[in-house]
C-alpha positions as a LaTeX table, in Angstrom:
\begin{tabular}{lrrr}
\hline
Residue & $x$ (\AA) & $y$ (\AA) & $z$ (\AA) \\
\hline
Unk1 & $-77.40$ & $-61.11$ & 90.84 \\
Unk2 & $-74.36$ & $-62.58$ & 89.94 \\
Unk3 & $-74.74$ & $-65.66$ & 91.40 \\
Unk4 & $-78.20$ & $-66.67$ & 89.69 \\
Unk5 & $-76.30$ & $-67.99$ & 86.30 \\
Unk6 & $-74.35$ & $-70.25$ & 88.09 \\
Unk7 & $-77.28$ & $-71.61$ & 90.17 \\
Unk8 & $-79.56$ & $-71.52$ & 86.76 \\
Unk9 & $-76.47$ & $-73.68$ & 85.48 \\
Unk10 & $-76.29$ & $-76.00$ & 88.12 \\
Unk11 & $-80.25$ & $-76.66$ & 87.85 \\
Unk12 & $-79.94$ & $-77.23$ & 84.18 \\
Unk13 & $-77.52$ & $-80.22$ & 84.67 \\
Unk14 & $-79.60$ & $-81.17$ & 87.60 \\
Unk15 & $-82.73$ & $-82.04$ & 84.85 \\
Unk16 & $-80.39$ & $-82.98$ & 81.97 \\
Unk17 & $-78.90$ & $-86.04$ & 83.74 \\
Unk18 & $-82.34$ & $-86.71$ & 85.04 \\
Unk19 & $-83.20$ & $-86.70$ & 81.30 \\
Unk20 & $-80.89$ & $-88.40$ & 80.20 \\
Unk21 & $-81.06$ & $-91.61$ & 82.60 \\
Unk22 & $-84.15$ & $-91.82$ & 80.23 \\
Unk23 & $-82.62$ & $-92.49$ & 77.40 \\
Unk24 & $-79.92$ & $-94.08$ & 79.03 \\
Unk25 & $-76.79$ & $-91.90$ & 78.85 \\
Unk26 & $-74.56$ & $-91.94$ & 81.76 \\
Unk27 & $-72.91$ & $-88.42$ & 82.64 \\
Unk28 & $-69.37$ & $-89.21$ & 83.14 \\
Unk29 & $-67.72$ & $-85.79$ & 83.74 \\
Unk30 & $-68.66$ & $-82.24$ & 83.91 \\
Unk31 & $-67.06$ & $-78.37$ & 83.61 \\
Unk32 & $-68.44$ & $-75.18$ & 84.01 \\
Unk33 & $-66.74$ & $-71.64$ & 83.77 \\
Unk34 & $-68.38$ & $-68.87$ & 84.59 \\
Unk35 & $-65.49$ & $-66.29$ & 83.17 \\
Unk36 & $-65.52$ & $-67.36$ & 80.21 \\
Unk37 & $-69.06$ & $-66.33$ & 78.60 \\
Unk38 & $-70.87$ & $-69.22$ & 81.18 \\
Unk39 & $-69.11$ & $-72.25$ & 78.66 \\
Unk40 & $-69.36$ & $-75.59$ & 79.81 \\
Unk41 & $-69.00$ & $-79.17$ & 78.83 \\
Unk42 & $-69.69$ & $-82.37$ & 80.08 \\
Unk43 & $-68.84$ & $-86.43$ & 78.86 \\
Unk44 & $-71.36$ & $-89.60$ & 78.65 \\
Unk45 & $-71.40$ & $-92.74$ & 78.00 \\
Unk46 & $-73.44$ & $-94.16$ & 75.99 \\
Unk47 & $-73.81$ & $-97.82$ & 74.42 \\
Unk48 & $-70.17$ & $-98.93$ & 75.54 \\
Unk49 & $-68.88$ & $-95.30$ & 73.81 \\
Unk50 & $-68.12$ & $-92.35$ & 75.03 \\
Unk51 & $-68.59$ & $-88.87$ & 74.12 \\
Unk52 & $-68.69$ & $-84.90$ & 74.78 \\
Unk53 & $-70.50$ & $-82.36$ & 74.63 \\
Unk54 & $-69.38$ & $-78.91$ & 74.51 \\
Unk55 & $-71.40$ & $-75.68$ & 74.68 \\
Unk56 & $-69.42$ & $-72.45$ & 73.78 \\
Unk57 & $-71.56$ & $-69.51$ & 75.36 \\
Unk58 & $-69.73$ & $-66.56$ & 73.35 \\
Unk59 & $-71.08$ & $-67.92$ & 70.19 \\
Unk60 & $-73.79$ & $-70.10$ & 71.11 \\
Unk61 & $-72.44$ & $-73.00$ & 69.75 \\
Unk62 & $-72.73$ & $-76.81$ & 70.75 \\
Unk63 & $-70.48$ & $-79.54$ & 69.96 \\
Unk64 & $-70.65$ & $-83.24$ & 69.47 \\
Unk65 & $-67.52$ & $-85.33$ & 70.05 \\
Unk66 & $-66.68$ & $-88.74$ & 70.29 \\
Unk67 & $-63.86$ & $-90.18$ & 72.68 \\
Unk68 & $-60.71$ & $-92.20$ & 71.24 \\
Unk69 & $-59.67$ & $-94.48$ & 74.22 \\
Unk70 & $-56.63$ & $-95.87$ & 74.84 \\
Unk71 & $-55.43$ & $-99.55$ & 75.05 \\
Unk72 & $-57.69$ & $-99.95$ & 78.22 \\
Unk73 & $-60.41$ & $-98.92$ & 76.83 \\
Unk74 & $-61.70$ & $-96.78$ & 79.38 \\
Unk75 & $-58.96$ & $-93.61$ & 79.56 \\
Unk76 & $-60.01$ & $-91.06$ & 76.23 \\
Unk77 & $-56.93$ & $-90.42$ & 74.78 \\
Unk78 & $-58.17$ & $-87.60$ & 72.14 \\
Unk79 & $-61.99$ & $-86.24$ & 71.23 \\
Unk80 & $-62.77$ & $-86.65$ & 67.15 \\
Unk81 & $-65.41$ & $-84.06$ & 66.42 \\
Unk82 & $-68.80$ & $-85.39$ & 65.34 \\
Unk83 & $-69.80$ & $-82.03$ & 64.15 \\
Unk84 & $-71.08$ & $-78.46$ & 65.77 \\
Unk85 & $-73.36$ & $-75.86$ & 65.14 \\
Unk86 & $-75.16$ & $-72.46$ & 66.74 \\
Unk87 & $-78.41$ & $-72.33$ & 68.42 \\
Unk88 & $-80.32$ & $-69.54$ & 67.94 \\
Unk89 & $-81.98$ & $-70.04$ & 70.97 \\
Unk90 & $-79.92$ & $-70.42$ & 73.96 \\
Unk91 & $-82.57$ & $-70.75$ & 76.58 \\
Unk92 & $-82.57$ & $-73.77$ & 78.99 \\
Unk93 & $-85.46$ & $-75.69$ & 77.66 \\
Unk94 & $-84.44$ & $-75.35$ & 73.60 \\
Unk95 & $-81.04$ & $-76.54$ & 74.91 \\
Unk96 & $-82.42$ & $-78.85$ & 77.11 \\
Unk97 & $-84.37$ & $-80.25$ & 74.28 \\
Unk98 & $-80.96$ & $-79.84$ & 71.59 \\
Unk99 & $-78.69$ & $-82.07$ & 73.92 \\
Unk100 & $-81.08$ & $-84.81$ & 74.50 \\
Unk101 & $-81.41$ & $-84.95$ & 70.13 \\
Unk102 & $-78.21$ & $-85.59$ & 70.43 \\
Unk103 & $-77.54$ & $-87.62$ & 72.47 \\
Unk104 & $-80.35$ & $-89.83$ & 72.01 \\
Unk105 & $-78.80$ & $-90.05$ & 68.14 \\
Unk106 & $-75.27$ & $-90.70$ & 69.29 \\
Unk107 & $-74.31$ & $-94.75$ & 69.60 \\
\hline
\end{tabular}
């Protein structure tokens, strides 16, 4: 059905912020589309920074970014790229286990 890859989605974030308040990473903001090959991204904080991450389902690639905030400190005013690559395996629990690497490498 058409609607089970945006309920598998949903779950998915539902046990990455649950795995990442282990760590501790604070999911800040999150965006799914489903027209556009099931791509999403989402923001954290982490140590006093912030960052992005950035899954691109045509190619299977993730993204690392870090935010540039303003003079306030807490508005990012641009995203520096921290580097990206493919995943050859695109299933929930390798990316499951891929985002929490990163994340848990990123302060």
């Amino acid at each position: 059905m058409e609607h089970d890859y945006r309920i598998q989605h949903f779950s998915f974030m539902t046990e990455l912020a649950r795995r990442l308040g282990l760590v501790p990473a604070l999911i800040l903001e999150h965006s799914y589309t489903y027209e556009a090959f099931g791509s999403w991204w989402f923001s954290y904080k982490r140590a006093g920074r912030r960052f992005r991450i950035v899954f691109d389902g045509r190619d299977s690639c993730l993204s690392l970014d870090e935010g540039v905030t303003g003079t306030d400190r807490k508005r990012v005013v641009e995203w520096k790229s921290l580097g990206s690559r493919q995943v050859s395996d695109s299933t929930p629990d390798s990316l499951l286990s891929e985002i929490v690497s990163l994340v848990t490498k990123s302060k």
